[in-house]
Structure formats: structure tokens, C-alpha cells
BAVEX-996181 format. One line per field, with one value per atom (N, C-alpha, C): residue number from 1; y, x, z. Coordinates in nm, 4 decimals. Layout:
<nodes>
i = c(NUM|...)
Y = c(Y|...)
X = c(X|...)
Z = c(Z|...)
</nodes>
This chain:
<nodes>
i = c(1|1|1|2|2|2|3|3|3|4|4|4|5|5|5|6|6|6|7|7|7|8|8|8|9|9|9|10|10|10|11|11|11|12|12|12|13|13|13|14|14|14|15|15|15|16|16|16|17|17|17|18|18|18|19|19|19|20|20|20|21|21|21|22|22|22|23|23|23|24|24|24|25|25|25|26|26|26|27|27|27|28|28|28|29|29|29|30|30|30|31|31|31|32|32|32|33|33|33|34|34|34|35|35|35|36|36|36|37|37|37|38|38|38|39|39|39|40|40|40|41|41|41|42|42|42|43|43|43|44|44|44|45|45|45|46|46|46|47|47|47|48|48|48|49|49|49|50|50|50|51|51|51|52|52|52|53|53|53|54|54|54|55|55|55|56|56|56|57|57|57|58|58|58|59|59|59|60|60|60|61|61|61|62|62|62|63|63|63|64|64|64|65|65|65|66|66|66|67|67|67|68|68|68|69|69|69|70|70|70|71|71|71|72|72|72|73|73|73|74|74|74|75|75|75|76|76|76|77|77|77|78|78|78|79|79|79|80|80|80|81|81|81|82|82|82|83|83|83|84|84|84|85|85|85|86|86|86|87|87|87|88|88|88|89|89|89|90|90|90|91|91|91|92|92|92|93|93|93|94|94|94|95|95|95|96|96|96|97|97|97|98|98|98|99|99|99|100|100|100|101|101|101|102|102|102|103|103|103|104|104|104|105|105|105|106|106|106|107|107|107|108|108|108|109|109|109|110|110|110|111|111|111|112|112|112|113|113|113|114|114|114|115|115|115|116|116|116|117|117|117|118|118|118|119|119|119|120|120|120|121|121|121|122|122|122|123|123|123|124|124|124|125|125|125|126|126|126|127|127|127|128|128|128|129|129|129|130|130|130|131|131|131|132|132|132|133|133|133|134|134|134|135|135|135|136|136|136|137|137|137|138|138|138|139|139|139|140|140|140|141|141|141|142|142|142|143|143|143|144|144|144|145|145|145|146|146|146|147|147|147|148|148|148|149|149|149|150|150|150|151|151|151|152|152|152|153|153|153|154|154|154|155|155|155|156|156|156|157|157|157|158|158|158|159|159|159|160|160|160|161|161|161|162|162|162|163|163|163|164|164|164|165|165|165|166|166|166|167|167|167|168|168|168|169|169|169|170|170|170|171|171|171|172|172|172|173|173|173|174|174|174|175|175|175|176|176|176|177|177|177|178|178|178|179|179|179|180|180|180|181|181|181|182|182|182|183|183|183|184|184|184|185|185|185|186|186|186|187|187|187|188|188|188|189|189|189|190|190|190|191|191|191|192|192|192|193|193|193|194|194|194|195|195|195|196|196|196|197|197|197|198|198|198|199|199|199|200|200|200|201|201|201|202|202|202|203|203|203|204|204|204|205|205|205|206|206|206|207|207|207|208|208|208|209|209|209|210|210|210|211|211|211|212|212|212|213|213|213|214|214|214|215|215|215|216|216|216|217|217|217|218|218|218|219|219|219|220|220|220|221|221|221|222|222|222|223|223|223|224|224|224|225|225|225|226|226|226|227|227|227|228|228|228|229|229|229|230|230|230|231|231|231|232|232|232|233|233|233|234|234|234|235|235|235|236|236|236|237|237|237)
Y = c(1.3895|1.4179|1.5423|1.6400|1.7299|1.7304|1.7744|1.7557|1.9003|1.9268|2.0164|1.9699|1.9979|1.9325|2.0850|2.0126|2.1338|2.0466|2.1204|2.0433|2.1046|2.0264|2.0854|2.0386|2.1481|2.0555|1.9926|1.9011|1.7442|1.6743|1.6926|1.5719|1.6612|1.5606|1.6178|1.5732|1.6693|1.6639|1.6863|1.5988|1.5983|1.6154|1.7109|1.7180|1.7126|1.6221|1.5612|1.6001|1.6631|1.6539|1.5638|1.4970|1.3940|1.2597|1.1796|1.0806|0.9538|0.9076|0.7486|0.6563|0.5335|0.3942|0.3317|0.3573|0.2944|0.3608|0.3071|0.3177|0.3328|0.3072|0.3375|0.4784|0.5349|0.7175|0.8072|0.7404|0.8311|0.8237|0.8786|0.8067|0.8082|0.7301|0.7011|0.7911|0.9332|1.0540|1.1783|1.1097|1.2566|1.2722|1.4094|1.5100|1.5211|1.4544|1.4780|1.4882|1.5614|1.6017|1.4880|1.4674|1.4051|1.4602|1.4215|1.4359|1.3934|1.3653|1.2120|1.2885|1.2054|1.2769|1.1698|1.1983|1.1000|1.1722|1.0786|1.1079|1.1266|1.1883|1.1734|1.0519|0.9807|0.8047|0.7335|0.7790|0.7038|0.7526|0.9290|0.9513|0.8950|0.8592|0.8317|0.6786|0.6139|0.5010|0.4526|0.5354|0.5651|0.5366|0.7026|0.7094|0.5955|0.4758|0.3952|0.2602|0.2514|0.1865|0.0089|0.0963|-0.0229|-0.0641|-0.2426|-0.2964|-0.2114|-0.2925|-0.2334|-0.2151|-0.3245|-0.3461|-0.2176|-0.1735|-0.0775|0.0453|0.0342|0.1280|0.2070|0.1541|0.1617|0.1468|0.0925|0.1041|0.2314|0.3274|0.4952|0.5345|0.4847|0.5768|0.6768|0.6154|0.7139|0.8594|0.9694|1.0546|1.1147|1.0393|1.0493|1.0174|0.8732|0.8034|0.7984|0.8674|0.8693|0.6948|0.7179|0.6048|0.5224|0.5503|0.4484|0.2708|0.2112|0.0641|0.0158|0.0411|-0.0056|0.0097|0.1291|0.1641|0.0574|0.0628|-0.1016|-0.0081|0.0907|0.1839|0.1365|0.0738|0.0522|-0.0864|-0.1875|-0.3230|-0.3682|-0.3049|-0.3634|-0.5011|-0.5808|-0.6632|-0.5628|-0.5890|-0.4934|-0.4739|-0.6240|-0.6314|-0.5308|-0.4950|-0.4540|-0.3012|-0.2272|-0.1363|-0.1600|-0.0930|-0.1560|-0.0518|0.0230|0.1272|0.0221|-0.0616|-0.1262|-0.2686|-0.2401|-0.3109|-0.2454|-0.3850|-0.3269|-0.2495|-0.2082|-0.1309|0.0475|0.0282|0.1527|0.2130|0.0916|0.0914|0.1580|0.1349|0.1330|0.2943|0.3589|0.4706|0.5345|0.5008|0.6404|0.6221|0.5187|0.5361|0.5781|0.5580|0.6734|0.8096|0.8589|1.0003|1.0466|0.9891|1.0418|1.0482|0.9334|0.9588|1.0676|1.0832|1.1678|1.3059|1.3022|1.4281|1.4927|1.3552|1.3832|1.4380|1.4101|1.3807|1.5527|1.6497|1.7944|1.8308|1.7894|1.8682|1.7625|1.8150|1.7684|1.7888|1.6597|1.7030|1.8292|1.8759|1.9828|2.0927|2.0693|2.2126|2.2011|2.1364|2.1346|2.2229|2.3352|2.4505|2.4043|2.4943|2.4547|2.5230|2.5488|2.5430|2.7315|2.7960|2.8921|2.9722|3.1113|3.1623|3.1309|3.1314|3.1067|2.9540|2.8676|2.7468|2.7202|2.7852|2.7742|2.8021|2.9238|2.9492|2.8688|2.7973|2.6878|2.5357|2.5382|2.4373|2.4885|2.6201|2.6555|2.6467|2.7086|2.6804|2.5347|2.4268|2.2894|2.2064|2.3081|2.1870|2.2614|2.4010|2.4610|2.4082|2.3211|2.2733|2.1182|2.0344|1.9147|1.8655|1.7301|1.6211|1.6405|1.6311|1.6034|1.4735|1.4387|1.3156|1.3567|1.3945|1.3992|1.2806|1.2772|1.1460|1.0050|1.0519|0.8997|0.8249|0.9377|0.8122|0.8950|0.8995|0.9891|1.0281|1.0423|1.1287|1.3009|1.2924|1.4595|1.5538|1.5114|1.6383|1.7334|1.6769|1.7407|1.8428|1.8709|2.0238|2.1220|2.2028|2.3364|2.3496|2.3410|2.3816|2.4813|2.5703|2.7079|2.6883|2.5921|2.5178|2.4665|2.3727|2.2699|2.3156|2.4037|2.4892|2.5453|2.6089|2.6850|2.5831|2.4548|2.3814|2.3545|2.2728|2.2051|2.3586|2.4560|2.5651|2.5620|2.5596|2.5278|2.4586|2.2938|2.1796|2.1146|2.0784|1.9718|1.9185|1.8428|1.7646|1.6815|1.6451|1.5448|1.4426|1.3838|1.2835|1.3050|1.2600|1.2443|1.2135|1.0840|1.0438|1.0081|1.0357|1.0741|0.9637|0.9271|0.8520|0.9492|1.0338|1.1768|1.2449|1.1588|1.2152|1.2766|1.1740|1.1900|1.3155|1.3602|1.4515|1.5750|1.6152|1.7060|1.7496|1.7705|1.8314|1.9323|2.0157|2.0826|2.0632|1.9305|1.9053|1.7949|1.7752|1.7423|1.7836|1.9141|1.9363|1.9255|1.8596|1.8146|1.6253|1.6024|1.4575|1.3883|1.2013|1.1496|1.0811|1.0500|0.9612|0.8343|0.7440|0.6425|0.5454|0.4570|0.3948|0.2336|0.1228|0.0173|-0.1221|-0.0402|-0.0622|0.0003|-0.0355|0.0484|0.1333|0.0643|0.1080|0.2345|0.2197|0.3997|0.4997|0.4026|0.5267|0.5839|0.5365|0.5694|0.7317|0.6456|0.7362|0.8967|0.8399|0.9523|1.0769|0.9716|1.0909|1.2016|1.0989|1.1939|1.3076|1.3192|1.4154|1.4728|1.4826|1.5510|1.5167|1.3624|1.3489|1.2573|1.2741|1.1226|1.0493|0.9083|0.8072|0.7181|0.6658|0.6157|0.4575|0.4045|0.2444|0.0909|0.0843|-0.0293|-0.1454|-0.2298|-0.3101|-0.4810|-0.5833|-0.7076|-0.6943|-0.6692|-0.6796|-0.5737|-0.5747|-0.4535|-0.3812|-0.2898|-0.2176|-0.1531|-0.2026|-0.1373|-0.0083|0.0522|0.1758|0.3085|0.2332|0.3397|0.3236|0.4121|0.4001|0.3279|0.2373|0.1193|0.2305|0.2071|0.2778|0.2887|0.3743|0.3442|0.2716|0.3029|0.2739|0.0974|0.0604|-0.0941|-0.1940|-0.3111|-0.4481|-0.5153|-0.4600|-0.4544|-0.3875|-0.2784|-0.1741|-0.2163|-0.2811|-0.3170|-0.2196|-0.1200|-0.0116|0.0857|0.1274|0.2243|0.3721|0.3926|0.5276|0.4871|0.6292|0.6525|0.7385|0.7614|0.8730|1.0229|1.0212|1.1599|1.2282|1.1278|1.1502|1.1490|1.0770|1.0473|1.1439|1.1485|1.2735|1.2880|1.1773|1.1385|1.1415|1.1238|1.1182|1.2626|1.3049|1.4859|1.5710|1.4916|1.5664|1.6064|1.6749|1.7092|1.8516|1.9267|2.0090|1.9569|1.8762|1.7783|1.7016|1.6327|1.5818|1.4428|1.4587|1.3198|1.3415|1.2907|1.2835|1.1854|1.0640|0.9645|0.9431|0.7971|0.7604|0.6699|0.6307|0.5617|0.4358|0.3007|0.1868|0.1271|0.0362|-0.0336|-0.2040|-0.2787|-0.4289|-0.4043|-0.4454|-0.5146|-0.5444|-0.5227|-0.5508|-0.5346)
X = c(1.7843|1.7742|1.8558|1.7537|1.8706|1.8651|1.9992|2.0134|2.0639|1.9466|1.9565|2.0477|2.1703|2.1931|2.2525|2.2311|2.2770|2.2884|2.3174|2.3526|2.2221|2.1473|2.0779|2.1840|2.2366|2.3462|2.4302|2.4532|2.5127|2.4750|2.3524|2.3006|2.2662|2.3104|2.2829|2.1434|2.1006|1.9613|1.9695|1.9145|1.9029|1.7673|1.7621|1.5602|1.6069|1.5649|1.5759|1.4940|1.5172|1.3583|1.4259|1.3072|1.3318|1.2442|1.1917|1.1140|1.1282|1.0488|1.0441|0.9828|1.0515|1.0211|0.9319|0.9001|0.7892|0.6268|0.5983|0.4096|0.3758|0.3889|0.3197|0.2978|0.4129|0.4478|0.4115|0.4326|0.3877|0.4126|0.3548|0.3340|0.5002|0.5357|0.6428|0.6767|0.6032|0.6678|0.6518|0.6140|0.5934|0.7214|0.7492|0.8488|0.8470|0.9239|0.8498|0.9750|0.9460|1.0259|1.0370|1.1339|1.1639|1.2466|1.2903|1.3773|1.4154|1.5673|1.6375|1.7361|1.7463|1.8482|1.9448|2.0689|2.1872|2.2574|2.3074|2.4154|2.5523|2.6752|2.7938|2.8776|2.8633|2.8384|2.8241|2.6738|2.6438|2.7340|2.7808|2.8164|2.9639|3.0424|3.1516|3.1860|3.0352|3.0591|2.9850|2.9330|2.9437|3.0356|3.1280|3.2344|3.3273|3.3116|3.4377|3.4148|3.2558|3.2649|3.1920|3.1178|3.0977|2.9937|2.9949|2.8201|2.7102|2.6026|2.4537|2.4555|2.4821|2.4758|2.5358|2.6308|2.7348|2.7245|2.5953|2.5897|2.4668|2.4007|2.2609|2.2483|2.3923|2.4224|2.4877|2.4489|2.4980|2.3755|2.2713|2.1571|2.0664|2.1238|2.0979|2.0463|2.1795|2.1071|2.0423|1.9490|1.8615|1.6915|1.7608|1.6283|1.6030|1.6474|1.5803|1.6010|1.4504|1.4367|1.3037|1.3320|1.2480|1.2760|1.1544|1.2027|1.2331|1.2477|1.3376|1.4499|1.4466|1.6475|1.7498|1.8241|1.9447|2.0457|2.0870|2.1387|2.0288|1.9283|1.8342|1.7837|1.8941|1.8708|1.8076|1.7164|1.5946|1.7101|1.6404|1.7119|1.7378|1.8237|1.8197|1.7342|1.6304|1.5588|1.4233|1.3971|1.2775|1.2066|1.3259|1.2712|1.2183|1.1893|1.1337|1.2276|1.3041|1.4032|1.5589|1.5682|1.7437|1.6736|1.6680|1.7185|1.8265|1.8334|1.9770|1.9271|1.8176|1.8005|1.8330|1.7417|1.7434|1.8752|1.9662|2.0929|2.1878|2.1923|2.2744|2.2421|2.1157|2.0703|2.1057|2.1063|2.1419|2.3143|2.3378|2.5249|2.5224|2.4935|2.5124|2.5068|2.3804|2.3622|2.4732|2.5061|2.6302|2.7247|2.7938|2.9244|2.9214|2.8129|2.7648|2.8209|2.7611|2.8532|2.9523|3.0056|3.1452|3.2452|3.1717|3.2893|3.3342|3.2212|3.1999|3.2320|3.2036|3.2654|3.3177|3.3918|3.3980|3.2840|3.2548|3.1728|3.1880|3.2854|3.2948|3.2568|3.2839|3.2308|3.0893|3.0068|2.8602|2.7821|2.7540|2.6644|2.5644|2.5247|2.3799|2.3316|2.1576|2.0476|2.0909|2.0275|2.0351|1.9123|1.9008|1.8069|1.8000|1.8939|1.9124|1.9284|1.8917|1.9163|1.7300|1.7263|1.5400|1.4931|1.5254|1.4732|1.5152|1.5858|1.6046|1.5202|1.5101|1.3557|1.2628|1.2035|1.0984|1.0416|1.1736|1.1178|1.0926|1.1714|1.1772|1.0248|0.9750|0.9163|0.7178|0.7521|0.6453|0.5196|0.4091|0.3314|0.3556|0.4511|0.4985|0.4216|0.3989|0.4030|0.5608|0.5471|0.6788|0.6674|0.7210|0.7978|0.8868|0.8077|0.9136|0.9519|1.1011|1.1327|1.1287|1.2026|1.2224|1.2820|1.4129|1.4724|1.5053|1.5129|1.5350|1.4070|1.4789|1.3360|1.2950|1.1883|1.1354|1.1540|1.1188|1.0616|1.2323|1.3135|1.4921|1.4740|1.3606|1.3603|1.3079|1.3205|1.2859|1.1384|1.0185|0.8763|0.8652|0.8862|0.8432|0.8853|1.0375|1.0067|0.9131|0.9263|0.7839|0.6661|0.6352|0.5125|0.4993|0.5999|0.6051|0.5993|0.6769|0.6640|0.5306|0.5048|0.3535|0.2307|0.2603|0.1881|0.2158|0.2963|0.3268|0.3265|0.3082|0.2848|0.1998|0.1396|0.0321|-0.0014|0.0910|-0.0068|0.1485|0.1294|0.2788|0.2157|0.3206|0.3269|0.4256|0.3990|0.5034|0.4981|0.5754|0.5310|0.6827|0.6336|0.7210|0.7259|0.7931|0.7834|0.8420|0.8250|0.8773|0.7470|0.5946|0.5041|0.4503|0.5405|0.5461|0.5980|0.7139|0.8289|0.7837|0.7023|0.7570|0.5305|0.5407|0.3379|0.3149|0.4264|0.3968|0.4041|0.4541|0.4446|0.3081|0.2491|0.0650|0.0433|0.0098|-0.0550|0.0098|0.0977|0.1285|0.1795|0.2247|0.2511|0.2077|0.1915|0.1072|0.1773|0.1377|0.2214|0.1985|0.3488|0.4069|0.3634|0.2528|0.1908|0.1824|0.1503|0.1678|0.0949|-0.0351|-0.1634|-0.3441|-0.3842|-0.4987|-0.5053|-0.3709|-0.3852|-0.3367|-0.2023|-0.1444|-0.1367|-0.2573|-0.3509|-0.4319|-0.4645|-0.5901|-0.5069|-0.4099|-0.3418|-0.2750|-0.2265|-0.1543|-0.2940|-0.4288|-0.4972|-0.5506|-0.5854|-0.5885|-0.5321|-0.3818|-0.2627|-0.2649|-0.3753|-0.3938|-0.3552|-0.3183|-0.2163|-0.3170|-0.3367|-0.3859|-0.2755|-0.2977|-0.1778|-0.2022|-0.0455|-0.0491|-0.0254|-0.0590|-0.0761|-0.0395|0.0825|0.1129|0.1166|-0.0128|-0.0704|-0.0491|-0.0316|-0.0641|-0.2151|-0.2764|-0.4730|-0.4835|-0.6038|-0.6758|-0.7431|-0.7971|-0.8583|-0.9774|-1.1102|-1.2031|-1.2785|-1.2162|-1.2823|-1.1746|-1.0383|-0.9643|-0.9956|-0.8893|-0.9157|-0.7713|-0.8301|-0.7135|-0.6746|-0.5071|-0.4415|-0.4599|-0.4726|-0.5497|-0.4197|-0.3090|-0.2047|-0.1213|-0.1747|-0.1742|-0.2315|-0.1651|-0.2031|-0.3308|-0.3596|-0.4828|-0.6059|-0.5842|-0.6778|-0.6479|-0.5662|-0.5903|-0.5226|-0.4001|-0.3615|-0.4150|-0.5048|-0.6205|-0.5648|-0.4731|-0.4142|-0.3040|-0.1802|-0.0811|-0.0616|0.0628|0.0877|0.0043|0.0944|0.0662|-0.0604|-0.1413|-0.2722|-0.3609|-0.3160|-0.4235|-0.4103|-0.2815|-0.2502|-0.3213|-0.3598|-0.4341|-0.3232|-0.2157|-0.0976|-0.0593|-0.1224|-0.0739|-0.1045|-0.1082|-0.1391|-0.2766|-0.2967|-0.4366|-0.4669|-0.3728|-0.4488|-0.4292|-0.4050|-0.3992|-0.5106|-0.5584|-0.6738|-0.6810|-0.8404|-0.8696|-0.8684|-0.9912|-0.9891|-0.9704|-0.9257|-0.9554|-0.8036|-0.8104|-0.6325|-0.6289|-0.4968|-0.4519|-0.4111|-0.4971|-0.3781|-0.3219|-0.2602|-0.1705|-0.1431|-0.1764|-0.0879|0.0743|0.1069|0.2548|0.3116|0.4728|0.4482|0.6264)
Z = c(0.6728|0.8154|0.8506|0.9476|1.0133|1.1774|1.2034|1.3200|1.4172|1.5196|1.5536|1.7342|1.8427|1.9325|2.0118|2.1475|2.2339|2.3553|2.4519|2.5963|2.7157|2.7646|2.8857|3.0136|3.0857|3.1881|3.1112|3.1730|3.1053|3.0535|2.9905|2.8656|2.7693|2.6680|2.4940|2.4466|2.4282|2.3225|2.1850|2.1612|1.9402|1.9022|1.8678|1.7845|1.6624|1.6416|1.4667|1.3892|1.2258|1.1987|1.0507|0.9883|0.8863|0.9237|0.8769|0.7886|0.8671|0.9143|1.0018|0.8577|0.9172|0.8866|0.9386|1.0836|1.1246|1.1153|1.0575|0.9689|1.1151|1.2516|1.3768|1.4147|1.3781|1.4169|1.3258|1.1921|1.0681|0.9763|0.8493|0.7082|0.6603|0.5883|0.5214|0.4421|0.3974|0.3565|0.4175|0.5732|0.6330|0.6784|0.6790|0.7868|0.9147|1.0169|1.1373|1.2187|1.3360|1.4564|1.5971|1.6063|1.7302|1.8193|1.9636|2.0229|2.0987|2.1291|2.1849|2.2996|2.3849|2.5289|2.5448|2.5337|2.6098|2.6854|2.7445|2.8757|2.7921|2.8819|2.8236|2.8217|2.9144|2.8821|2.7775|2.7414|2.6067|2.5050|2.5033|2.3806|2.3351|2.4617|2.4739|2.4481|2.4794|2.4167|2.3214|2.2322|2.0733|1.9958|2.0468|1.9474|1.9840|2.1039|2.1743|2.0954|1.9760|1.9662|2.0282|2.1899|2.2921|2.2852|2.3019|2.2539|2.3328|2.2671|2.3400|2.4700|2.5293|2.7083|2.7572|2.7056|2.7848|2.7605|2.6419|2.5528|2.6620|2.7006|2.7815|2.9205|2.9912|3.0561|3.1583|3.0468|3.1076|3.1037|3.1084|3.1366|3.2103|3.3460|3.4699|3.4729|3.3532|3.3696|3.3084|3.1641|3.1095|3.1266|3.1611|3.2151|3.3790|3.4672|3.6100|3.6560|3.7156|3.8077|3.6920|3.5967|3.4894|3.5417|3.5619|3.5954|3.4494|3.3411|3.2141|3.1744|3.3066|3.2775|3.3314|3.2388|3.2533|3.4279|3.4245|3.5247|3.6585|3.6800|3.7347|3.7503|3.7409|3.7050|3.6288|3.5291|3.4207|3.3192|3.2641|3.1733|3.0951|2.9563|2.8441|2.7312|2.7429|2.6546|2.7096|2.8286|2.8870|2.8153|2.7864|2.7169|2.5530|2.5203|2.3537|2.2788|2.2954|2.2764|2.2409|2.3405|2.3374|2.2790|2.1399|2.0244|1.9485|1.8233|1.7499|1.6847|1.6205|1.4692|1.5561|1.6932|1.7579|1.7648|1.8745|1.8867|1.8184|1.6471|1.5513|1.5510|1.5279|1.4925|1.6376|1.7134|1.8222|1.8068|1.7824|1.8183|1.6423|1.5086|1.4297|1.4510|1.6000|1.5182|1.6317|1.7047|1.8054|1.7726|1.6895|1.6044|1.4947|1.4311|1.3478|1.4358|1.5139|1.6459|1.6753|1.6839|1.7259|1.6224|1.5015|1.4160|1.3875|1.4600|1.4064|1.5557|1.6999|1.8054|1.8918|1.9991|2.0967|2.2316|2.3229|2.4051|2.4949|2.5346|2.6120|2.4938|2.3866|2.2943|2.2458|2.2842|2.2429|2.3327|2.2199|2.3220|2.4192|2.5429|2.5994|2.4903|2.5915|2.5013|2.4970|2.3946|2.4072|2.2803|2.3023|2.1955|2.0619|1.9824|1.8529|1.8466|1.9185|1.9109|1.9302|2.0106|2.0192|1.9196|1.8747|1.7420|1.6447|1.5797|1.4935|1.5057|1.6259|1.6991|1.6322|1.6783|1.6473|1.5230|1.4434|1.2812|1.2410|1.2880|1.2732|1.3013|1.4431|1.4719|1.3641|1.3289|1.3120|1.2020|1.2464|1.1802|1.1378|1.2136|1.2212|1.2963|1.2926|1.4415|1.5120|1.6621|1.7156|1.8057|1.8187|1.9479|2.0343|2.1250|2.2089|2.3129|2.3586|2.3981|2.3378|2.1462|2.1418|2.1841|2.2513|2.3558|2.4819|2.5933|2.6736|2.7787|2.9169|2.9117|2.8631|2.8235|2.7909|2.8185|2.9794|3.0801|3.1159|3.0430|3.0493|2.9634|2.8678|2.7907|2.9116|2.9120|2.9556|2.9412|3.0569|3.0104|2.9061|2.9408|2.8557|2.7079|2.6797|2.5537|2.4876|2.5437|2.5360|2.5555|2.6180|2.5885|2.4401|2.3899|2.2798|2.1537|2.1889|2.0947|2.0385|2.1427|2.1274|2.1036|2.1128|2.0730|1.8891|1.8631|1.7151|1.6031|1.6911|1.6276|1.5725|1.4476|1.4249|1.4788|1.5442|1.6875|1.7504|1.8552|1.9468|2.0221|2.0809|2.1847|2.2642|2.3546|2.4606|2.5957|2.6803|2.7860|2.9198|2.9977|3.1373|3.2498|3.2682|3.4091|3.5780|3.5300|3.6245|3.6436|3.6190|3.6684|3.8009|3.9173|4.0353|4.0908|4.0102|4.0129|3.9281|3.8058|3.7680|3.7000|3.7604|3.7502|3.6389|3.6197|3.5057|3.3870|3.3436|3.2331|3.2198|3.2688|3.2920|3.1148|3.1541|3.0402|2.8729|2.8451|2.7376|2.7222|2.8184|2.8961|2.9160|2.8691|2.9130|3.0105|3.1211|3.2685|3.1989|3.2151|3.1312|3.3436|3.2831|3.3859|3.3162|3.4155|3.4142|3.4158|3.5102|3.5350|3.5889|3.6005|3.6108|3.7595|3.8785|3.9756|3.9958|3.9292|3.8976|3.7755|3.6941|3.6438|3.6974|3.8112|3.8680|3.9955|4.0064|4.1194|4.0311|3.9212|3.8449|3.7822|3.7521|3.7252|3.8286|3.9715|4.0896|4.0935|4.0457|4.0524|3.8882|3.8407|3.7339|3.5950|3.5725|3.4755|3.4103|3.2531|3.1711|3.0957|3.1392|3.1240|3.0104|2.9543|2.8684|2.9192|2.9427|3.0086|2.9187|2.9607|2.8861|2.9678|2.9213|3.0438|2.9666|3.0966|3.0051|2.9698|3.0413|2.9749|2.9743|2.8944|2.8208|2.9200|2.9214|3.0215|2.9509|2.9935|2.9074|2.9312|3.0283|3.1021|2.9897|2.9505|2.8853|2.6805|2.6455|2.4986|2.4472|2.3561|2.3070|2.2216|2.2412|2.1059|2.0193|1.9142|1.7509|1.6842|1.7138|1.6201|1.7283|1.7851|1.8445|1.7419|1.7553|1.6905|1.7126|1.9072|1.9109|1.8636|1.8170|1.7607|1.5961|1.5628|1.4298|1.3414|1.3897|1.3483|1.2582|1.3018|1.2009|1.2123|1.2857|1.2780|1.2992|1.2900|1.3023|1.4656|1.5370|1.6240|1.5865|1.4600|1.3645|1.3852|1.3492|1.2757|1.4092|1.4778|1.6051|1.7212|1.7758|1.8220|1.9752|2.0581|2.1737|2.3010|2.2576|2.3541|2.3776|2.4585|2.4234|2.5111|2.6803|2.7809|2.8312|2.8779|2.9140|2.8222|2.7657|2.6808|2.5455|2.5179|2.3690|2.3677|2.2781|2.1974|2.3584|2.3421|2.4170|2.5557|2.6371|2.7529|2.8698|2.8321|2.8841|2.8370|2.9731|2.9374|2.7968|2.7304|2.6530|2.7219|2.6287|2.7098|2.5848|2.5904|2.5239|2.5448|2.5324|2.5342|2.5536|2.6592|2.6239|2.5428|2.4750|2.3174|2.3497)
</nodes>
């Protein structure tokens, strides 16, 4: 694994690039790019050591007004993110952090830091927002990224809030009513519904779809100028 980190404002971003475990995102020897946002909260209670609850409990200024954010009354189990395996791996790659700066010495974003993205993410799958929200990179980043990439994902609950990222973004929706509203406003949504919805396209890489693809490979989560025209739904899970 390498780890690329910088500061937007006050939250730290990590674009990782290196190899997932989960067969959902991508093959077990692919190379692939992600990128994760914490607060100085979280990082502080990393290195402090502090359980999950407290751990996720600084989320605010990563995750907005997400109804899964614990900063937002959600239980802790509500996100599919605050488990332990996740847990363990974001408070590793933060201590991993610390152990080389202090938070006040972690650069913002800057040119030569883009450019080390760039090469990272060039001809990869990326993820953006494995944990965090996304839309905290810089468009014109994220433009450039996803200009470079094999193919991405990535989904927002700041659809309401932030329109220009439409075209790479899928609006992180709930039911068929504010999919219906988010596409009005230009956005195709990724819908994680208790029932199925047969007007949209079942995830390829869902339990319901029988996992016949990967993220990687499928590449449907990817905004309106990314693959696929129609929204994504999902089962609850």
C-alpha cells in the first residue's frame, strides 16, 4: 500500500493506491485507488487510541448532514462503513500518520501533490469516498481524475448542495421518491432501497444480482458522463 495525504481546509484526505480484499470492488490482484476523508477528531482519536463510537463520533466535518452520520444521531451500526474490520483499517492508516507528522504539519492540497495523484490514479479503477464524503476534493481534481481512470465510483449525499459534481457522482438516495427528485436536478442515483425497484438497474456486484461483476469491471456508478444511463439500486445490506 501507498499512501498519498494532504489537508483540504481541515480535513485530511488519503488516496490510497494498493489491493482490496473485498471481491465486491475488485479482483484480489488488482491495484486500485481509493480515497478516504477524516476530520481532526477522528485523527486525534486514532492516535488516543479511542473506541469505535468516539471514533465516528467526530464526523461532522466529513460526512455533512448524511442521515448515517453518528455526529447526526444515526445508530453506529447504520452506516456499513463503522464496523471493526473498517474501523481497525482507518485508525491504522491514521496512526500510520502520525507516526511521520504532526497534524498541524500535514500539507494542503497543492501541485506536486496533484501530480503524485495523477500518476497514482492513471489507468486504475478509483473509489472515491471510501470513507468520507467525496465532493471535499476540488472539482477540477476530480475532473482530471476520472479523465484518467479505467473507470470509478463514487457517491454524495451533498447532491442537493453541490450540482457540479453530477457528472461523475452518483446521488446516494433511499427510495424511488428522491430518485425521482434527484434525477429532475440532473443527478443518476445510487439507491439503497428495502425493495427492489424494477424501473432501475440491480447492481451487478449485489447478492441480489448474484455478483456477476465487480465495481471495477462494471463501472455504472460514475455519474452521468460515466457508463450507464439509468439509476443503480441496491437492497439494504
Amino acid at each position: 500500500m501507498s499512501n498519498i495525504y494532504f489537508k483540504i481546509e481541515n480535513t485530511l484526505c488519503v488516496v490510497r493506491l494498493g489491493k482490496t480484499t473485498n471481491k465486491k470492488i475488485a479482483a484480489p490482484g488488482e491495484k486500485i485507488v481509493q480515497t478516504y476523508h477524516f476530520s481532526e477528531g477522528q485523527f486525534n482519536a486514532a492516535i488516543n487510541k479511542a473506541d469505535m463510537k468516539t471514533f465516528f463520533s467526530h464526523d461532522a466535518a466529513v460526512c455533512f448532514d448524511c442521515p448515517f452520520a453518528v455526529s447526526n444521531g444515526a445508530k453506529l451500526s447504520a452506516c456499513y462503513t463503522h464496523k471493526g474490520m473498517q474501523y481497525l483499517g482507518f485508525k491504522s492508516m491514521l496512526r500510520s500518520i502520525a507516526k511521520r507528522t504532526k497534524w498541524e504539519e500535514i500539507p494542503q492540497l497543492n501541485k506536486d501533490i496533484e501530480r503524485d495523484i495523477l500518476t497514482a490514479v492513471n489507468g486504475r479503477f478509483v473509489r472515491f469516498g471510501s470513507y468520507g464524503e467525496p465532493s471535499l476534493l476540488p472539482i477540477d481534481l476530480t475532473r482530471t481524475i476520472c479523465s484518467l481512470a479505467k473507470s470509478w465510483t463514487g457517491y454524495t449525499h451533498q447532491h442537493n448542495k453541490r450540482p457540479e459534481f453530477s457528472p461523475f457522482f452518483m446521488a446516494s438516495t433511499h427510495n424511488q421518491s428522491e430518485e425521482t427528485a434527484a434525477a429532475v436536478n440532473g443527478w443518476r442515483s445510487f439507491v439503497a432501497s428495502p425493495v427492489g425497484i424494477d424501473t432501475l438497474v440491480s447492481c451487478p456486484a449485489s447478492a441480489e444480482a448474484g455478483f456477476k461483476s465487480n465495481c471495477s469491471k462494471c463501472g455504472l456508478c460514475s455519474g452521468t458522463q460515466g457508463k450507464g444511463r439509468k439509476s443503480v439500486v441496491i437492497l439494504e445490506h
